[in-house]
N, C-alpha and C positions, 0 to 999 in steps of 0.2 A: 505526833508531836505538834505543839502549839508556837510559833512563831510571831508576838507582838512587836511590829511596829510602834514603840511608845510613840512616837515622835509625833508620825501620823494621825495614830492613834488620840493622840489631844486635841491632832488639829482640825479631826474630821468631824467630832461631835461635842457640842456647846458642852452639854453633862455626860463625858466620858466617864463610861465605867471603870473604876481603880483597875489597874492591869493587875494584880491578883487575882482581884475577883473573877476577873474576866480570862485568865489564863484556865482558873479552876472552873471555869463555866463550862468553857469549850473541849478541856481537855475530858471532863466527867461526861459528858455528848459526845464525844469519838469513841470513847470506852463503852457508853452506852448501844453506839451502832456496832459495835464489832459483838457484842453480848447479845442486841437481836441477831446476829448474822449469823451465831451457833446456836441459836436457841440454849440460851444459860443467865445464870446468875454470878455476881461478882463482887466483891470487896477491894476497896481502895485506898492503898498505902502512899503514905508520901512523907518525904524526907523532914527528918525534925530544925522545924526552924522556929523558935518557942515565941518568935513576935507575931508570927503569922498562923501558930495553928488554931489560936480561941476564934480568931473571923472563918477560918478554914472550916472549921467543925459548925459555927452561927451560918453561914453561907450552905454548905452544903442541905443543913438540915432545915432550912427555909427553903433551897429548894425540894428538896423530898414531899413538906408539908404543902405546897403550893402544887405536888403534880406536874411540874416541868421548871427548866431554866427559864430564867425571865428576860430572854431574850425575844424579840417580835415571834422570829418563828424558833419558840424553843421548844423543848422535847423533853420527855417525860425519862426519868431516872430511877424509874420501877424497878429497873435490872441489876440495880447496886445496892445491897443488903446494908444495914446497919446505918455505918458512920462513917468517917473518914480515919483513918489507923496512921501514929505516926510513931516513927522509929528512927534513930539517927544510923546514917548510911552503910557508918561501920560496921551495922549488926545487923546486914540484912544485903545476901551477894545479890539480889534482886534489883536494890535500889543503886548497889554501886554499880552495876550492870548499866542502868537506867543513868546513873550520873556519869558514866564513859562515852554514851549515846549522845548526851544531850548537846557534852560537852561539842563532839566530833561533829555535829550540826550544826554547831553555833561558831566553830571555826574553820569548816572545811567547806557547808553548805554553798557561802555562795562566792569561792574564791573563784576569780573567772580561771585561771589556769592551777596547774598542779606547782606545788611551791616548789623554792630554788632549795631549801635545806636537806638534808642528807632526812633524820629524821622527821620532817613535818612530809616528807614523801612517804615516808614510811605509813603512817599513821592516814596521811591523804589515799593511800591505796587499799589503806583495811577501810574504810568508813565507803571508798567504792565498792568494794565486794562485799559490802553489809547492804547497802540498798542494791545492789547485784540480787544477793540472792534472798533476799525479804522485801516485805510489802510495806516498808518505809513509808508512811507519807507524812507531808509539812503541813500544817495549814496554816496557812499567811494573813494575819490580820493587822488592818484593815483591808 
């Protein structure tokens, strides 16, 4: 998972890069290391959001033609076939999967204690035995 600091994020650099573009940067570079790390090739889905897919599919396939992400040190996206594939959540348990995940990061991630409610315990103790027993990781930008 990709975690933007907008905040930061605008305040670190004069021409920050749109946090889209830049979430789909980093995220297609994680995807990209875990695909060298089994020696494979991969295709990449992502939830229908129809203001954002025409940059999504313009972004991804500049970077394909360019040989890497245009970040300083970016990295080549050889390992991701085609295009980018998009499909609304409901039709696809993979992405709701991925939208329960995201969710549970972006609310539980960084509570300093486990919360007071009956249920948000509930839900605070699956998202710990999810990064328990997988190889979860954040990557925090800035």
């Amino acid at each position: 998972m990709v975690c933007i600091d907008v905040k930061a994020h605008r305040a670190k650099y004069t021409y920050p890069v749109p946090e889209y573009r830049l979430g789909l940067m980093l995220i297609l570079e994680r995807f990209c290391d875990y695909l060298e790390s089994v020696d494979d090739l991969g295709a990449v889905f992502g939830d229908y959001e129809k203001d954002k897919i025409t940059r999504a599919v313009i972004d991804f396939s500049e970077f394909k033609m360019s040989g890497r992400t245009p970040m300083y040190f970016g990295r080549p996206l050889g390992r991701l076939i085609d295009t980018v594939y998009f499909t609304h959540s409901h039709h696809s348990r993979f992405l709701q999967v991925a939208d329960v995940l995201v969710y549970m990061a972006g609310r539980y991630e960084n509570m300093p204690s486990r919360p007071a409610k009956w249920h948000d315990q509930q839900v605070f103790d699956i998202w710990q035995k999810i990064k328990a027993s997988t190889d979860v990781e954040i990557q925090r930008w800035p």
